[in-house]
N, C-alpha and C positions, 0 to 999 in steps of 0.2 A: 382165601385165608379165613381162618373161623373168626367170629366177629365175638362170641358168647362160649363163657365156659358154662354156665348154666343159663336157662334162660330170665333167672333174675338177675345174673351176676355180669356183666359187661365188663370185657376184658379186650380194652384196645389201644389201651395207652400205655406209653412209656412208664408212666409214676406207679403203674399198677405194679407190674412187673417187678420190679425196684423196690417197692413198697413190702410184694411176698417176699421176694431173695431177703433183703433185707431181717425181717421179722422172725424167717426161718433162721435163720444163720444168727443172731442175737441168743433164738431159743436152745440151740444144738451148742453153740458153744458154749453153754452154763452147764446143756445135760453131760456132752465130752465130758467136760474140766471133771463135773463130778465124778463120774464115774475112771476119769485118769487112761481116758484114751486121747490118738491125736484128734485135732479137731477136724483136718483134711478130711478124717474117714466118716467124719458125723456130715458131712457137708456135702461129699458124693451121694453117702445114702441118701439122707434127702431130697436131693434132688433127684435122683432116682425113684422116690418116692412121688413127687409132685411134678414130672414134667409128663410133659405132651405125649411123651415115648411110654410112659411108665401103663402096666396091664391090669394096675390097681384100680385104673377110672374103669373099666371095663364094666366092673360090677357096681360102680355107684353112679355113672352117667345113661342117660336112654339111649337102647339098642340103637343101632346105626350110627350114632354119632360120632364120626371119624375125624381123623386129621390129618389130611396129609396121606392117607391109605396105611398108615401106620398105628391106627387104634383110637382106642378115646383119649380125649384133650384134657388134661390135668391146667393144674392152676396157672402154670406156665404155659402160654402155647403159640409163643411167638418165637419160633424157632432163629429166623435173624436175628431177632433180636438179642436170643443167646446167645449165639454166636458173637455179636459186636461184644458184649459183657464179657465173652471167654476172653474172649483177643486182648483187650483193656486189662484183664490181668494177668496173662502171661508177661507183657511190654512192664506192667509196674512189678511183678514177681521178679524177672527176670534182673531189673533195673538196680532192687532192695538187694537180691543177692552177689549184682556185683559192687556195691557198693562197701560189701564184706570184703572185696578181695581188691586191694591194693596193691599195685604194681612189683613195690617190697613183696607183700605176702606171696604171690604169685610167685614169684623169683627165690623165695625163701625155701619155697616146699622142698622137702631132702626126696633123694632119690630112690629112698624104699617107697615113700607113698608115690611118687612116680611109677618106679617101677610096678611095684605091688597092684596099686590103680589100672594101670594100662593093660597089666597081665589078667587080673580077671574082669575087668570091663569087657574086652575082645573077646576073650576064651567062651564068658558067656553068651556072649554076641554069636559067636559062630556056632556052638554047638548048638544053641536054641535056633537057630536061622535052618541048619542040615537036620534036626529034628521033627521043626515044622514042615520042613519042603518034604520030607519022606512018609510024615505022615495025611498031605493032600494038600494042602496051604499053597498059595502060587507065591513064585518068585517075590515079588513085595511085599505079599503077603508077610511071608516069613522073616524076611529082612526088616522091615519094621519092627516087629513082635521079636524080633534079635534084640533090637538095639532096647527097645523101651522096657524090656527086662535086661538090660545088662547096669542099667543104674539105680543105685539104692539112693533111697529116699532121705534127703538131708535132711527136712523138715520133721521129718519120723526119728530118726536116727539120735538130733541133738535134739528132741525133744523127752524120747525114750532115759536116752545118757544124762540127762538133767534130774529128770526124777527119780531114778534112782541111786542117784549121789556117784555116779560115775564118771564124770564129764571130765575130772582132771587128773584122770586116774593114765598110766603111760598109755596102756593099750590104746584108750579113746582119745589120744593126742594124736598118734598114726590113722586111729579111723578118720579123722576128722581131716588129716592131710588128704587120706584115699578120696574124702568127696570130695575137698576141692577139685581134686583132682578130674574125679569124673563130674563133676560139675560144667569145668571148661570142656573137655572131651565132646559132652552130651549136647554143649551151645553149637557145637563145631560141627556134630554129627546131626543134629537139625537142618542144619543148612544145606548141607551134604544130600541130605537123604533127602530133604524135598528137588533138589536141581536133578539128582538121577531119576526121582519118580518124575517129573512134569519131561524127562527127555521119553520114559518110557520101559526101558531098559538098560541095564549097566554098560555104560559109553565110556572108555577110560577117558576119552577126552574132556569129556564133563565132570569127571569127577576132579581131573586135573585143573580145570578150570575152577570149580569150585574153589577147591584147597588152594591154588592162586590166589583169586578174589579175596577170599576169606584172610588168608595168610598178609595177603596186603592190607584189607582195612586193621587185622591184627597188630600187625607191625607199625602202620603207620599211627594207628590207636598209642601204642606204646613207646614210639620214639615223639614223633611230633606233636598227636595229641597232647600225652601227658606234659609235655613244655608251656604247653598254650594254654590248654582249658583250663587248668585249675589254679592258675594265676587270675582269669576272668571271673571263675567262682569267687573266688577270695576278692579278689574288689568289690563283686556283688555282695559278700555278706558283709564287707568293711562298712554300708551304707547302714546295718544294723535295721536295716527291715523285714521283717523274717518271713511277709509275704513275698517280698521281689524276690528274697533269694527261693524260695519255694518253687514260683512263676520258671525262675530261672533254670533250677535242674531240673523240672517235669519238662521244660522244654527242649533242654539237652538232648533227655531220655526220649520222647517223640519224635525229634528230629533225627536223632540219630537212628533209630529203630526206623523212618522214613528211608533215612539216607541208606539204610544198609536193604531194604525193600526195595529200592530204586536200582540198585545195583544185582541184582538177583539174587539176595542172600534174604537168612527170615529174617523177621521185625526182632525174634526171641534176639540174635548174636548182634544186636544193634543196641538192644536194652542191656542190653549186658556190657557191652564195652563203654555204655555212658557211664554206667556203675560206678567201672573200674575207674575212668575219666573222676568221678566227683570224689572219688577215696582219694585219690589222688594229692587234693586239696585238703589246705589247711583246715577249711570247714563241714570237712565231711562230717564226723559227728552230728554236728548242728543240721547239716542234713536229710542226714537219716535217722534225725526224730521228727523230721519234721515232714519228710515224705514216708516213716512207714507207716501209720494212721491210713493214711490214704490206700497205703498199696494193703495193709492190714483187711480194709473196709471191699476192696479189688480182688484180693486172693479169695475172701469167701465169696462173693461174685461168679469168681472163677469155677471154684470148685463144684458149687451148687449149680450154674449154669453147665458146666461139664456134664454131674451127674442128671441133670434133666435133659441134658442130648441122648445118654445114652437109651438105646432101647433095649432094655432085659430082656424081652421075653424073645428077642433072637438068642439068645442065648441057651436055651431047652434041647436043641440039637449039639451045643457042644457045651456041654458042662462039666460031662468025661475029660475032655479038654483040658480045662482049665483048670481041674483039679492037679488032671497030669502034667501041665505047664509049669502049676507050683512049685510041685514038685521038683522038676527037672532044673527050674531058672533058682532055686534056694539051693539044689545040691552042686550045683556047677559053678555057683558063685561063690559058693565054700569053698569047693576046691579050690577055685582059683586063688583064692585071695588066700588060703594054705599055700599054695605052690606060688605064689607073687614072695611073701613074707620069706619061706624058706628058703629064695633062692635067694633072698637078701639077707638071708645068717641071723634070724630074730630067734628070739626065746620060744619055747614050744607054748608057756604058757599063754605069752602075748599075741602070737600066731593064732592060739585058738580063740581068743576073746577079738579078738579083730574077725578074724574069720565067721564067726558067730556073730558078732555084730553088723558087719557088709551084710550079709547072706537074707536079712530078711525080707525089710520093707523095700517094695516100689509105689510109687509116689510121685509128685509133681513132675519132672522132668518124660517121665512112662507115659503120663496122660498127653501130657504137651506132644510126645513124638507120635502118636499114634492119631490126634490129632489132627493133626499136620497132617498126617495120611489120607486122613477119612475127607478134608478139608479139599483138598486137591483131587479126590475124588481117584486116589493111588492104590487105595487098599481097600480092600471088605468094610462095609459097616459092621461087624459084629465083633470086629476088632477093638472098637470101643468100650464096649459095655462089657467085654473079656479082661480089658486091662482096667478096668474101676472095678472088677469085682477080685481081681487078684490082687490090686492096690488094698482093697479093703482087708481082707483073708491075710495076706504078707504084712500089715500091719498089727494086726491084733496079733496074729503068731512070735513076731519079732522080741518082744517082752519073753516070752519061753526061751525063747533060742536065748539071748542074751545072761537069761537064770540059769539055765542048762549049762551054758560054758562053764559058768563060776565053779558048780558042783564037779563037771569033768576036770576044771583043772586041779579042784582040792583032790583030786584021787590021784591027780599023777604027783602030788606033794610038792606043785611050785607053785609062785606067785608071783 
C-alpha cells in the first residue's frame, strides 16, 4: 500500500483521510447551494476528482507512481478505507430515510403510486437489462445496470421540487408517493440482487429464499417489531437525555443492519427497517434531529468516498455507452411512469408533470446497487464510474425536464 501521496506529504492515517473528505465536502457544499445544484453531484465530482482512481494525478504526480496498477495516487489513497466510510453511510442513509417512513405512511401510500411505481420501476428494469445484454454486457452485468437505473433519485427529486416552489403542488404529492414507493422496492431489490450474484447465476431457489427471508424479517419488522421497539424508544427518551436516546437508535440502526447481514440480507434492508422501527415511536422527531447531523456529516462521506472509488478513465471505451444509457433509462422511465398513471385514470396534465419529474435524476439508491455489485466482485468495474457519471449528467438535466413539462402542459391548455 502507498505509504506517501507526495514525498512531503504523508498520508497514512485515519485523520488524514477524514480530515480531506471532510474539508472538500464543507467546500462543495457552499459551491452546490450557490450555484443551486444537488449537493450529491458536487460530492461525486470531487471525489472523482481527488481519489486514488482519478487520471488527473497522472499529470501532477512523478512518472511511475502507481497505486494499485490503477494510476496515480490522489489525495485519497486508502481504498479500504473508502470503502469502510461508503458503508457507514449507506447503514446511516439508509436509517434517516426510513425513519421518513412510518409504518402509517407505508400503509397510507394509495394505489396509483403503487401501481404507477411498480409499473415503471420494472419496465425500466427490463427493458434496460435486454438492452444491455444485446448490446455485449454479461448477464449481471446488465441486471444490475437494470435495476440501478430503474430508480429515481429521492434526494434529487425533493430537492429539485423544493426549490422551485413545487413540492405541494398535486402532481409532486403522487411523485413523492412513486418514491416511496421505489424506495422500499430498491431496499428489497438490494438484497435480492446481492444473494443471486454471490449464488452466481439466476437460481429461482435463491431468489425464493431471499424474498422468504426478506418478507419474514419485513413482517416481523412490522407486526412484532413495531409493538416492542418504540415503546423501549420512548422510555429511553422519557429519561430526557438526548445523548442515551441517540446511543440508543444508532444502536438499533447497527444492530439491526448486523442482524439482517447475519441472516444473508444487506446491511442497506437492515438500516432501513430500524428507520421504519424509530418512526414508529412517539420520539421520532426528536430522533431524527438528532441523528441527521450525523448521517448528514455520513452521506457526504459517502458520496465523496464513492466518487474517489470510481475510476473514470475506464470509462474512455464506453462513453457512447453512457451517453446511450441516458438516453434509453430517461425515455423508458417516461413511458413507464406515463403508462403506470394512465392506467390508473389521472389527468393528462398531472401524468405529464409526474412523468417528467420520475424520468430524470438517478442517484443514491443507483450508486448503492451497483456498489454492491462491484463489492462482491459480481459485475464489471466500470460499472461504477458509468453510474456516477449518469447520476451526475441525469441530475443537472432533471431541472429541464421538469420546466419542459410545465410549458408542454400550458399547450395542451390544462393544469
Amino acid at each position: 500500500m502507498i505509504e506517501k501521496v507526495t514525498p512531503e506529504l504523508p498520508h497514512s492515517s485515519f485523520i488524514t483521510d477524514l480530515a480531506i473528505i471532510m474539508i472538500l465536502a464543507s467546500v462543495v457544499t457552499l459551491a452546490f447551494f450557490k450555484m443551486r445544484q444537488p449537493l450529491i453531484i458536487g460530492y461525486l465530482f470531487a471525489g472523482m476528482l481527488i481519489g486514488p482512481l482519478s487520471p488527473i494525478w497522472t499529470s501532477l504526480l512523478p512518472e511511475g507512481q502507481e497505486f494499485m496498477g490503477f494510476g496515480q495516487a490522489g489525495l485519497l489513497s486508502d481504498l479500504g478505507l473508502l470503502n469502510i466510510f461508503a458503508e457507514l453511510g449507506v447503514i446511516l442513509l439508509l436509517f434517516v430515510i426510513g425513519i421518513e417512513f412510518p409504518y402509517s405512511k407505508i400503509r397510507s401510500i394509495g394505489k396509483v403510486a403503487v401501481g404507477a411505481g411498480t409499473i415503471g420501476l420494472f419496465l425500466t428494469l427490463v427493458v434496460v437489462f435486454f438492452v444491455a445484454n444485446m448490446v455485449g454486457l454479461s448477464f449481471l452485468d446488465s441486471l444490475f445496470l437494470g435495476a440501478a437505473l430503474s430508480i429515481t433519485s429521492t434526494a434529487v427529486i425533493v430537492k429539485i421540487l423544493e426549490d422551485t416552489g413545487k413540492i405541494k403542488k398535486e402532481s409532486s404529492i403522487l411523485v413523492l408517493g412513486v418514491l416511496i414507493v421505489e424506495d422500499i422496492i430498491a431496499v428489497i431489490l438490494i438484497a435480492t440482487l446481492e444473494s443471486v450474484a454471490l449464488v452466481g447465476t439466476v437460481s429461482y431457489e435463491s431468489i425464493i429464499l431471499v424474498v422468504v427471508v426478506a418478507g419474514g424479517l419485513i413482517g416481523g419488522t412490522l407486526t412484532v417489531g413495531t409493538r416492542v421497539i418504540p415503546k423501549l424508544i420512548d422510555r429511553v427518551a422519557a429519561t430526557e437525555h438526548k445523548e442515551i436516546l441517540l446511543l440508543s437508535v444508532l444502536g438499533l440502526c447497527f444492530g439491526y443492519a448486523l442482524f439482517a447481514n447475519v441472516i444473508g440480507l444487506s446491511v442497506a434492508i437492515g438500516a432501513f427497517l430500524a428507520g421504519v422501527l424509530v418512526a414508529e415511536s412517539k420520539s421520532a422527531e426528536v430522533s431524527k434531529i438528532l441523528s441527521s447531523p450525523i448521517k448528514d456529516m455520513f452521506v457526504a462521506i459517502f458520496f465523496v468516498s464513492v466518487g474517489a472509488l470510481m475510476n473514470v478513465s475506464e470509462l474512455e471505451s464506453h462513453i457512447v455507452l453512457a451517453f446511450g444509457i441516458i438516453a434509453l433509462a430517461i425515455g423508458v422511465k417516461f413511458g413507464g411512469a406515463m403508462l403506470g398513471t394512465y392506467l390508473f385514470r389521472q389527468g393528462r396534465a398531472k401524468s405529464l408533470r409526474s412523468a417528467f419529474a420520475l424520468a430524470g435524476p438517478r442517484g443514491e439508491f443507483s450508486i448503492v446497487i451497483v456498489k454492491t455489485g462491484v463489492d462482491i466482485g459480481a459485475v464489471s468495474s466500470f460499472l461504477f464510474p458509468l453510474v456516477g457519471i449518469i447520476s451526475i449528467i441525469s441530475a443537472f438535466i432533471s431541472p429541464f425536464l421538469i420546466r419542459a413539462s410545465d410549458k408542454i402542459v400550458a399547450k395542451t391548455g390544462e393544469e
